[in-house]
C-alpha positions as CSV (number, residue, x, y, z in Angstrom):
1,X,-20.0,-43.3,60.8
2,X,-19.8,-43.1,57.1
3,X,-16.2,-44.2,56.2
4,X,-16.2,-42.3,52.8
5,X,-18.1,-39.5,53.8
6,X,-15.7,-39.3,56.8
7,X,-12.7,-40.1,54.9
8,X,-13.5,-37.5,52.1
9,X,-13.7,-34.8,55.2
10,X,-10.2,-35.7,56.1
11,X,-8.7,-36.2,52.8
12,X,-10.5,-33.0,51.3
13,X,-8.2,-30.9,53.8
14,X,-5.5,-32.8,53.9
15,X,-5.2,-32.7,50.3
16,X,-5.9,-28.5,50.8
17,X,-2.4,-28.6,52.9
18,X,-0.9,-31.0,50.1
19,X,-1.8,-28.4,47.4
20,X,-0.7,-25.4,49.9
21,X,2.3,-28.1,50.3
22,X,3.3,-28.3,46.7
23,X,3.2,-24.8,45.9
24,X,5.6,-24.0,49.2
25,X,8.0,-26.5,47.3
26,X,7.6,-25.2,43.6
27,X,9.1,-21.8,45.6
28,X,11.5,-23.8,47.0
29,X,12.7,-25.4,44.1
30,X,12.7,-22.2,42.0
31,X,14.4,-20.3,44.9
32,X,16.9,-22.8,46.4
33,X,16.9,-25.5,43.8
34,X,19.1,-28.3,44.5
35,X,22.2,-27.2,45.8
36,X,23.9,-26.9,49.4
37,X,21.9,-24.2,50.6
38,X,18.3,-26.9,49.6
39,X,20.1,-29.8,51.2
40,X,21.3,-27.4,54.5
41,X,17.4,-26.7,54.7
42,X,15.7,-29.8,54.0
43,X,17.7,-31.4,56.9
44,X,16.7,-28.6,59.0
45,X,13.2,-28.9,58.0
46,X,12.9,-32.5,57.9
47,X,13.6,-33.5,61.0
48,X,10.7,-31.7,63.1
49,X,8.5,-32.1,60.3
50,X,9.3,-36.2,60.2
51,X,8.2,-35.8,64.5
52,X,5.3,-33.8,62.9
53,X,4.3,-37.3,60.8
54,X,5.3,-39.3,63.1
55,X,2.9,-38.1,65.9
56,X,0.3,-36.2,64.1
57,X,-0.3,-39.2,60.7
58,X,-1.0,-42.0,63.1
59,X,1.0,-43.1,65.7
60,X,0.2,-40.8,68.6
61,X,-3.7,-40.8,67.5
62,X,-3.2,-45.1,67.2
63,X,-2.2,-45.1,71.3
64,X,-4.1,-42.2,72.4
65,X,-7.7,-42.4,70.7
66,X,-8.5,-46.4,72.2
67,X,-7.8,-45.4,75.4
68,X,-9.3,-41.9,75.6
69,X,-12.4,-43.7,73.6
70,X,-12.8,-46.1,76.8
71,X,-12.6,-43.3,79.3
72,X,-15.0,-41.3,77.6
73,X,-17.8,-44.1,77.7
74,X,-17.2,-43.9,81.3
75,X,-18.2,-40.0,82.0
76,X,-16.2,-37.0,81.2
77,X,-14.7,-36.8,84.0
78,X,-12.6,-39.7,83.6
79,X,-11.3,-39.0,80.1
80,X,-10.5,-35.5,81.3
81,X,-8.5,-36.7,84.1
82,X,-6.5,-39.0,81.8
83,X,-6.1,-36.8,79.1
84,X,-4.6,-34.0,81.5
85,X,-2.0,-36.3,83.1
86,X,-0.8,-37.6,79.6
87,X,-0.8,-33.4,78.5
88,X,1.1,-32.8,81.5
89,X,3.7,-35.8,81.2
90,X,3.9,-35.2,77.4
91,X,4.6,-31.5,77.8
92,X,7.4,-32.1,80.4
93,X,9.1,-34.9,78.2
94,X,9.0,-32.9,74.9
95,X,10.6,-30.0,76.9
96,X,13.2,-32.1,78.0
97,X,13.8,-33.3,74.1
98,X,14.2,-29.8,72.7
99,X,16.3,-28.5,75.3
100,X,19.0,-31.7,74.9
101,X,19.1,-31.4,71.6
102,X,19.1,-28.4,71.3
103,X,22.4,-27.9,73.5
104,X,23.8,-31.2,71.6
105,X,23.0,-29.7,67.9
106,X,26.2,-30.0,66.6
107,X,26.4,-33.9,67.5
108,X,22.9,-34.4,66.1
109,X,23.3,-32.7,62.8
110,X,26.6,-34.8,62.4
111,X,24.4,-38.2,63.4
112,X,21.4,-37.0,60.9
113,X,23.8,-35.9,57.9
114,X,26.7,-37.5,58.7
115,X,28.0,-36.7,55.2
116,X,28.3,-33.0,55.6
117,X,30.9,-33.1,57.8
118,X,33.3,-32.7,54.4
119,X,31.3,-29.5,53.7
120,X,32.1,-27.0,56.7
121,X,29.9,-24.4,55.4
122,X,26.8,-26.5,54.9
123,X,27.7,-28.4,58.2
124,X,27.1,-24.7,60.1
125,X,24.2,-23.5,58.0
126,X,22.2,-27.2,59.0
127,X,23.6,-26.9,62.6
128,X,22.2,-22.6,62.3
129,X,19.0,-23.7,60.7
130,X,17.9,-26.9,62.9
131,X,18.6,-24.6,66.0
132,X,15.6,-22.6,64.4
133,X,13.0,-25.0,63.3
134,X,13.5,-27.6,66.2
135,X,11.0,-26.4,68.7
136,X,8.5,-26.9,66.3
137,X,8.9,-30.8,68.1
138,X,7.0,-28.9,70.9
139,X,4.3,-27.6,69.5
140,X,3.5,-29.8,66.8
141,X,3.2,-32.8,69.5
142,X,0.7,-31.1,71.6
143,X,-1.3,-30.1,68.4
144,X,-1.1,-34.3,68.0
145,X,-2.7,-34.6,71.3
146,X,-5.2,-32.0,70.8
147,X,-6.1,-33.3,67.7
148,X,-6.3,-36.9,68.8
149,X,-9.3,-35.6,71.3
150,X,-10.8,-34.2,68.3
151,X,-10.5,-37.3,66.4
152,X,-11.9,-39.3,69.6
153,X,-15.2,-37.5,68.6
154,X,-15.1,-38.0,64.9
155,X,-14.4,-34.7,64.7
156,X,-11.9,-35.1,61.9
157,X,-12.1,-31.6,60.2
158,X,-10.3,-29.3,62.3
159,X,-7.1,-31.8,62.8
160,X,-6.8,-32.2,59.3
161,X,-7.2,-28.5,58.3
162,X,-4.6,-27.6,61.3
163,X,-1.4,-28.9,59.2
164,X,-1.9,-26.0,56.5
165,X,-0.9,-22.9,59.2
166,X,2.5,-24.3,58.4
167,X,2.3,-24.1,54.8
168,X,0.5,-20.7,54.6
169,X,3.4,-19.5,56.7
170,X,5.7,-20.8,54.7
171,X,4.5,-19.7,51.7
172,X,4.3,-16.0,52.3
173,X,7.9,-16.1,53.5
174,X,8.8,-17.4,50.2
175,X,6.5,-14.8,48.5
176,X,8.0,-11.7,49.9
177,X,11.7,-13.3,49.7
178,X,12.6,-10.6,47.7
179,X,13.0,-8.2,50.4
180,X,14.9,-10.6,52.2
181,X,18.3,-10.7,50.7
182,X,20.1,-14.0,51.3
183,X,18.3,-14.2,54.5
184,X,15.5,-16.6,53.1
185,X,16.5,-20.0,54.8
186,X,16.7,-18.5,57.9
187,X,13.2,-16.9,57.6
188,X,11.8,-20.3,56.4
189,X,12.7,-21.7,59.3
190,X,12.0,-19.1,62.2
191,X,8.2,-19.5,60.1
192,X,8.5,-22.9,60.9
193,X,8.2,-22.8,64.1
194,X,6.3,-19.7,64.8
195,X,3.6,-21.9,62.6
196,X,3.9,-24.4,65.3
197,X,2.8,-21.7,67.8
198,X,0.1,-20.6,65.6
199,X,-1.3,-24.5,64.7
200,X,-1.5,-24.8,68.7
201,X,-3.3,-21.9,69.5
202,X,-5.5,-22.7,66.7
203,X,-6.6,-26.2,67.9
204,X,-6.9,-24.5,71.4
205,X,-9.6,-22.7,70.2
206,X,-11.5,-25.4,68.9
207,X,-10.7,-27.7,71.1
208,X,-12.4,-25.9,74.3
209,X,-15.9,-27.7,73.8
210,X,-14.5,-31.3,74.7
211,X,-11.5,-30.9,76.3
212,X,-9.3,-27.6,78.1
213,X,-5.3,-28.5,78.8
214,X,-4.7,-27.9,83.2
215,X,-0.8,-27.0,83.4
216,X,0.2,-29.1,86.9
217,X,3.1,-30.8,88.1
218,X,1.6,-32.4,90.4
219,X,-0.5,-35.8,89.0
220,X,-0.4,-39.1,89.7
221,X,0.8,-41.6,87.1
222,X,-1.7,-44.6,87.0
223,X,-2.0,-47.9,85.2
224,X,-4.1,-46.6,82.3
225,X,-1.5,-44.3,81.9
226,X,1.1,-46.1,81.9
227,X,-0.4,-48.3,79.5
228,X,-0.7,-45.4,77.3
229,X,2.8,-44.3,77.2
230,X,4.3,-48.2,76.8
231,X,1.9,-48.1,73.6
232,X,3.2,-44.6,72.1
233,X,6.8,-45.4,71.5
234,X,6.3,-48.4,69.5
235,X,3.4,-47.0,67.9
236,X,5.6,-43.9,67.0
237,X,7.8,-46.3,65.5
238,X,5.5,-48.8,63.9
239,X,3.2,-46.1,62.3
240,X,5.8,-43.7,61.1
241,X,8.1,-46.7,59.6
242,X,8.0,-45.3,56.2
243,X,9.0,-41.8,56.9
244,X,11.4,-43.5,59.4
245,X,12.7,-45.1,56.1
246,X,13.2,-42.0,54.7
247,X,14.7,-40.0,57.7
248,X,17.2,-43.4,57.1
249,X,17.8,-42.5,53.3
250,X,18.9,-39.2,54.3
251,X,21.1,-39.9,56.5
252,X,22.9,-42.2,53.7
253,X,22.0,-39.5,50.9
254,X,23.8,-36.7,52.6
255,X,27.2,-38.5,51.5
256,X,26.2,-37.7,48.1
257,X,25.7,-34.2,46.3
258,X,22.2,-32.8,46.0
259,X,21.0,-36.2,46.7
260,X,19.3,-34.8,49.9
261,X,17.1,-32.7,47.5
262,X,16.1,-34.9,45.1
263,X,14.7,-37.3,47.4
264,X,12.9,-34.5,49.1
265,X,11.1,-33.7,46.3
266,X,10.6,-37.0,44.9
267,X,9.1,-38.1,48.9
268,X,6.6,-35.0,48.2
269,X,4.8,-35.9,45.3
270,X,3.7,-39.4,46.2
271,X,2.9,-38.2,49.6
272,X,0.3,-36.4,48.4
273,X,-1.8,-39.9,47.6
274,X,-0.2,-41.8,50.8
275,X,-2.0,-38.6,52.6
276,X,-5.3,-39.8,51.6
277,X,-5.2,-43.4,50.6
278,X,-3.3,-44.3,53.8
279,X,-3.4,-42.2,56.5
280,X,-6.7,-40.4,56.3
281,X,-8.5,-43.8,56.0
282,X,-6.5,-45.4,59.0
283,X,-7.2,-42.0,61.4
284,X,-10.8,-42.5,60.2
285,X,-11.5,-45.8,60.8
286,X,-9.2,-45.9,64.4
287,X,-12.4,-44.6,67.1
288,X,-15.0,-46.5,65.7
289,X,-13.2,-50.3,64.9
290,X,-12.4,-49.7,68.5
291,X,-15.0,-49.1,69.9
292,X,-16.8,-52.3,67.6
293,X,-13.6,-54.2,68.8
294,X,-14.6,-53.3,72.5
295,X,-17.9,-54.4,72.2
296,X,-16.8,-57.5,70.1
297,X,-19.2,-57.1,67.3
298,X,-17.3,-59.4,65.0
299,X,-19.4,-58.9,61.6
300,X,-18.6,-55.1,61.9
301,X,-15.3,-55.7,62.5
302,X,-14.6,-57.4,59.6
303,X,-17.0,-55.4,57.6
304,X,-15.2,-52.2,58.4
305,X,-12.1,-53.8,58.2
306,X,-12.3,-55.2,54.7
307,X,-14.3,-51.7,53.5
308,X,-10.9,-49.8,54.9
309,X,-8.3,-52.0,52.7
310,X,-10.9,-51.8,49.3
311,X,-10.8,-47.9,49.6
312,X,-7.2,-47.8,50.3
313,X,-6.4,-50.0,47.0
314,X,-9.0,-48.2,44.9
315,X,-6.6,-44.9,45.6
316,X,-3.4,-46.3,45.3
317,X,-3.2,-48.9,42.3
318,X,-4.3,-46.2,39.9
319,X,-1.7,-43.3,41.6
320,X,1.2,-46.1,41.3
321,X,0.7,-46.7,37.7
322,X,-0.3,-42.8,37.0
323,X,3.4,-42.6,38.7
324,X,5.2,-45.7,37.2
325,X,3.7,-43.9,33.5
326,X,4.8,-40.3,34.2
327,X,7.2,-39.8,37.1
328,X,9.7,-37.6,34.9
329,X,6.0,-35.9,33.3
330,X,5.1,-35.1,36.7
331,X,7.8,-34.0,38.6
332,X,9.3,-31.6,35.9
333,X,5.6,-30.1,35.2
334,X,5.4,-29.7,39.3
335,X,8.8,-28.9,40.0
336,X,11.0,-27.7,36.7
337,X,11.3,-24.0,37.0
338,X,14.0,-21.8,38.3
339,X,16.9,-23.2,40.2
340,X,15.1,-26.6,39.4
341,X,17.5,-27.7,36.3
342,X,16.6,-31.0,33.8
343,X,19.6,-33.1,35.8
344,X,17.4,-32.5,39.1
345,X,14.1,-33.2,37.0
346,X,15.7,-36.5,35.9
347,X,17.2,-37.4,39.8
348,X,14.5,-36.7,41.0
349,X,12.2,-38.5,38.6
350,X,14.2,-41.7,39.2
351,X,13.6,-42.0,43.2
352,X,10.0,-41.0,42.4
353,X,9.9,-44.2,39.8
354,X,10.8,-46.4,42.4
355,X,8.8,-44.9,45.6
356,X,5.8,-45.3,43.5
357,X,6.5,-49.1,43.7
358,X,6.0,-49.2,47.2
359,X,2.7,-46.7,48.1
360,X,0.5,-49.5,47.5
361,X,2.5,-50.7,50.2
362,X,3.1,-47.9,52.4
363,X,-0.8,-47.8,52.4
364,X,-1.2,-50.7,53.6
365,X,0.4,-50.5,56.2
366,X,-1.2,-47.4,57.6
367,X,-4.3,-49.7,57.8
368,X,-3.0,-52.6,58.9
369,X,-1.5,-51.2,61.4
370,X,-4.8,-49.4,62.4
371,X,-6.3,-53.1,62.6
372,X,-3.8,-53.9,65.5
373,X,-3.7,-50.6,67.2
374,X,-7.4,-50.5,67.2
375,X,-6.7,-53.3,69.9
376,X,-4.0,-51.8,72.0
377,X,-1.2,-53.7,70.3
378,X,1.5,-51.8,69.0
379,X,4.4,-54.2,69.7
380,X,3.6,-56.2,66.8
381,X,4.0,-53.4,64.6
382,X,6.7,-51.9,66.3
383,X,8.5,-55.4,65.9
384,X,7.9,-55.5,62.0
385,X,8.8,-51.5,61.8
386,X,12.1,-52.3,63.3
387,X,12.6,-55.3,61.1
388,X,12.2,-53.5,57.8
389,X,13.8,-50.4,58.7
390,X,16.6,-53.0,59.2
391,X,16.3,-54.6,55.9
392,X,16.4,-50.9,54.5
393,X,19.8,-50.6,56.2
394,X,21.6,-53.5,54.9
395,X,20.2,-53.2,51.4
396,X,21.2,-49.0,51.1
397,X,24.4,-49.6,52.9
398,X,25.6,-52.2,50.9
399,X,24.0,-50.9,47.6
400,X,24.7,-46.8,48.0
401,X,28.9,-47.2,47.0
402,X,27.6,-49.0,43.7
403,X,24.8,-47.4,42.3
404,X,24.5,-44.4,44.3
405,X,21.3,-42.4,46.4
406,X,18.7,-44.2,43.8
407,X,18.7,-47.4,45.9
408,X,17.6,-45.3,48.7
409,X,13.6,-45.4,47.6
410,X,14.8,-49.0,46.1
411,X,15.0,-50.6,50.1
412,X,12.6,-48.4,51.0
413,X,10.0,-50.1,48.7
414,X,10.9,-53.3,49.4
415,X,11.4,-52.8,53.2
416,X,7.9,-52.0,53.1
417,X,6.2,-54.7,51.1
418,X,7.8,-57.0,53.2
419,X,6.7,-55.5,56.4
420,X,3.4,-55.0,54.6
421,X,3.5,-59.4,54.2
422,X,4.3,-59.9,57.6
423,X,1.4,-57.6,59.1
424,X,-1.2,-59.4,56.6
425,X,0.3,-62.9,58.2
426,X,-0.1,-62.0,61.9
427,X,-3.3,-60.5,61.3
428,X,-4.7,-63.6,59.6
429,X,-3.3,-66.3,61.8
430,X,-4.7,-64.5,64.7
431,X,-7.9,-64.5,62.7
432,X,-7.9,-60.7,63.5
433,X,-8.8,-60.0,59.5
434,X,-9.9,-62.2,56.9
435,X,-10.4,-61.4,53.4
436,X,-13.8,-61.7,52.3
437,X,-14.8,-62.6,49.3
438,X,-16.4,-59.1,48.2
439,X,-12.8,-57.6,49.0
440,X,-11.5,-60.4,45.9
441,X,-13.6,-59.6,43.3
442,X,-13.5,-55.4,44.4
443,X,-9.7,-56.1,44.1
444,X,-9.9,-58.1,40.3
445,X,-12.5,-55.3,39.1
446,X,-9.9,-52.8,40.5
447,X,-6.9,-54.4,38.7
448,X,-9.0,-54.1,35.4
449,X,-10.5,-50.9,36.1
450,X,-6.7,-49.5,36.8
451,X,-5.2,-51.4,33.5
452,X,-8.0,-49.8,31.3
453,X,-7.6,-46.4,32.8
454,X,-3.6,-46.6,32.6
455,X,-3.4,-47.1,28.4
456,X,-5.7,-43.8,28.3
457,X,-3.1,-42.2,30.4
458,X,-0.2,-43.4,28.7
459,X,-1.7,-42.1,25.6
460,X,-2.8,-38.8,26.5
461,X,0.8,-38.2,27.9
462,X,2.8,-39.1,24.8
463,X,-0.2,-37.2,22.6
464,X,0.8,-34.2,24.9
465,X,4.2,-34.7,25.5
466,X,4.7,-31.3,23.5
467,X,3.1,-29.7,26.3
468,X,4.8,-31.7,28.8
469,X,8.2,-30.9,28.1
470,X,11.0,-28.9,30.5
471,X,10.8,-25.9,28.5
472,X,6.8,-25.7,28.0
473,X,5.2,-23.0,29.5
474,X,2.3,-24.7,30.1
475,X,3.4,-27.9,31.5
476,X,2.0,-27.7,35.0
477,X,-1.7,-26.8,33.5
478,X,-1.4,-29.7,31.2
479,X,-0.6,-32.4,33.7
480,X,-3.1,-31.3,36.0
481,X,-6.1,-31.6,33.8
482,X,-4.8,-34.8,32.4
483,X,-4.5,-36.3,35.9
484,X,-7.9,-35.2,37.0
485,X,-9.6,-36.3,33.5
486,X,-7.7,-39.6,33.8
487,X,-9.1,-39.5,37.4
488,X,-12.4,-38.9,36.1
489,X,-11.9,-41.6,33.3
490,X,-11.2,-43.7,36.1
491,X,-13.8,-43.4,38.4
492,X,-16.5,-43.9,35.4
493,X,-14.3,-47.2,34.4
494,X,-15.0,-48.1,37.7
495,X,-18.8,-47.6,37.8
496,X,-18.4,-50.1,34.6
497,X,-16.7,-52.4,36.0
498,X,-18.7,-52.0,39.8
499,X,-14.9,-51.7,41.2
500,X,-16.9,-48.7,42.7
501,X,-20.0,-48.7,43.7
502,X,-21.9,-45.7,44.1
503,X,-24.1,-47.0,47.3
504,X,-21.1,-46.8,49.6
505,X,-21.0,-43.6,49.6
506,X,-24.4,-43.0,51.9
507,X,-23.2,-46.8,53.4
508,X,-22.8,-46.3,57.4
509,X,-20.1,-48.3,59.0
């Protein structure tokens, strides 16, 4: 395996859905803005598509692909065995979910947004809405499992492209919304979840060569599978700590006007690097560290190991500062149109500034995390998870009366560099990573590279800032061919400085 090659597969359709992603939200800003109606939604949408991240960016991929890795070396009929009694029990459970909750909708809604209780109206429309999208839970978990057998077999490209269905759906909903009257949130989320059906049946399809789903009720549970299951909950929880951080913030934001909204759209922008600096490189690496884990080939281990953390930081120190620079730049020239006014620019802006301290951070831990589940332990990362999405509590709790929904990506930021330091300990004293010396100087040549590259950018935005301004027409052009020449700039820096080095890219792993 080539991990650029591979991770530049992943990350080049990942980023399509990001793209696909942001232009879904530039119609929803312009459409819905930032009021009740936007905060009724992004409940409703936000909690299937946090399940959707939570399964399909990592966690059900860290339990499943180990396992299914070891039953495939031992003949296919094995791994098809295992894989149809963890379809079957998977299928029955998420059944069960959707049905309880959707019968209990009412109490849910109240426990996820507790806040809109004093809003009757918005209270209905997120209890309405949620109805809708929540079955999308269904079949957005078992295009996780189907795309964690396609994954098994470094097949990366069809799992990644699967996510932009949803978008696409999305997307022509919000074009055509003006035959749709005031009915527009509810036809954004019925496309929620028909995309759901549609990103099923499109894995299906692909998936046929390797692997076809038998329907039974009648399996035995095993050891192995049993095994399985104890390592998905914490690895649910471990690898999807940082959007469980935000599903935390927005519980606490929903006590405070429009705050819902901003942080949406604030989450959105850096999630765009986190997609491919984090995750991508962590769902990459997972098959083949554990199948060099299995066969205990310690040089590669580390080797693979230390490769996955220099790729991760060569994405994310530049993005952070690009973000730290520009957040109010960015998200007006992505955002700032329509119902989209300067005060949500300037909220939004402000959670942005401070969630860009942490995606180093939440980086890291993606492939940290892949170190340990690439081993079959997830209860050390589940431990940690829980930790810092503790710590987040406290701090937004006791912060939010004082200084309002901004402290929200404030704990979340710190949460996460601490749980970040306490992953890199355990690793280390179990002498499960070590930092090589290559990794040091990469990371100093890095540090320059990204300090060179950031006074360019910090000129070329205040040269432009005519052009970068709420009311410019040309805004969004402007910042998108000053991020990819700074990008550019960057990479060439980088060359410079051999922070990059050009023979990775045909390197094998």
């Amino acid at each position: 395996m080539n991990l650029i090659k591979s991770t530049s597969t992943f990350s080049f359709f990942t980023l399509i859905s990001r793209i696909l992603g942001y232009l879904r939200d530039l119609l929803i800003a312009i459409y819905l803005g930032s009021g009740p109606i936007a905060d009724a939604f992004f409940v409703a949408y936000r909690i299937p598509n946090t399940f959707r991240r939570l399964f399909s960016e990592g966690s059900f991929n860290a339990a499943f692909v180990p396992s299914y890795s070891s039953e495939i070396i031992l003949g296919k009929n094995r791994s098809e065995k295992f894989a149809n009694k963890v379809f079957n029990l998977l299928l029955i459970g998420l059944l069960f979910i959707v049905l309880v909750i959707e019968i209990c909708m009412p109490l849910f809604i109240l426990i996820i947004a507790p806040g809109f209780a004093d809003n009757s109206d918005k209270l209905e429309l997120t209890i309405a809405l949620t109805r809708i999208t929540f079955p999308f839970l269904l079949f957005v978990s078992l295009s996780s499992f189907f795309s964690a057998i396609l994954n098994s077999y470094n097949k990366f490209a069809v799992a990644s492209a699967a996510p932009i269905i949803l978008n696409i759906f999305l997307i022509l909903i919000l074009i055509f919304q003006s035959y749709l009257n005031d009915n527009l949130v509810i036809y954004l989320s019925y496309a929620v979840t028909f995309a759901g059906i549609a990103q099923l049946v499109f894995l299906l399809f692909f998936i046929r060569k390797y692997y076809f789903p038998k329907i039974s009720l009648k399996f035995k549970i095993d050891k192995k599978v049993k095994l399985f299951f104890n390592k998905l909950l914490p690895s649910i929880f471990s690898s999807g700590v940082t959007q469980i951080n935000i599903l935390v913030g927005t519980i606490i934001a929903s006590f405070q006007a429009s705050a819902v909204s901003y942080l949406y759209y604030a989450d959105r922008i850096y999630q765009i690097n986190l997609a491919i600096s984090g995750i991508a490189i962590g769902t990459v690496l997972l098959p083949n560290l554990s199948k060099y884990i299995q066969s205990k080939n310690k040089n590669k281990i580390d080797f693979i190991q230390n490769k996955a953390l220099e790729l991760s930081l060569f994405l994310s120190l530049p993005a952070t500062i690009a973000l730290l620079i520009a957040s109010e730049e960015i998200t007006s020239s992505l955002f700032g149109y329509g119902s989209f006014d300067l005060l949500s620019v300037k909220k939004s802006s402000m959670a942005l500034f401070y969630f860009a301290l942490g995606l180093p951070a939440f980086s890291i831990i993606k492939i940290f995390s892949s170190f340990l589940f690439a081993r079959h332990n997830t209860k050390i990362p589940f431990y940690f998870s829980v930790f810092s999405v503790i710590v987040n509590i406290i701090i937004s709790i006791y912060f939010f009366n004082k200084i309002g929904f901004i402290i929200i990506p404030i704990a979340t930021t710190i949460s996460s560099w601490l749980n970040a330091l306490l992953l890199l300990i355990y690793l280390t004293n179990k002498n499960y990573f070590s930092i090589k010396l290559n990794l040091i100087k990469s990371f100093l040549k890095m540090i320059l590279s990204t300090i060179l590259t950031s006074f360019i950018f910090y000129y070329l935005i205040n040269y432009f800032s005519n052009n970068l301004s709420y009311d410019s027409d040309n805004k969004l052009l402007t910042i998108i061919l000053l991020v990819i020449a700074t990008f550019i700039i960057y990479i060439l820096i980088s060359i410079i400085t051999k922070a990059f080095k050009t023979s990775d890219i045909k390197l094998k792993y």
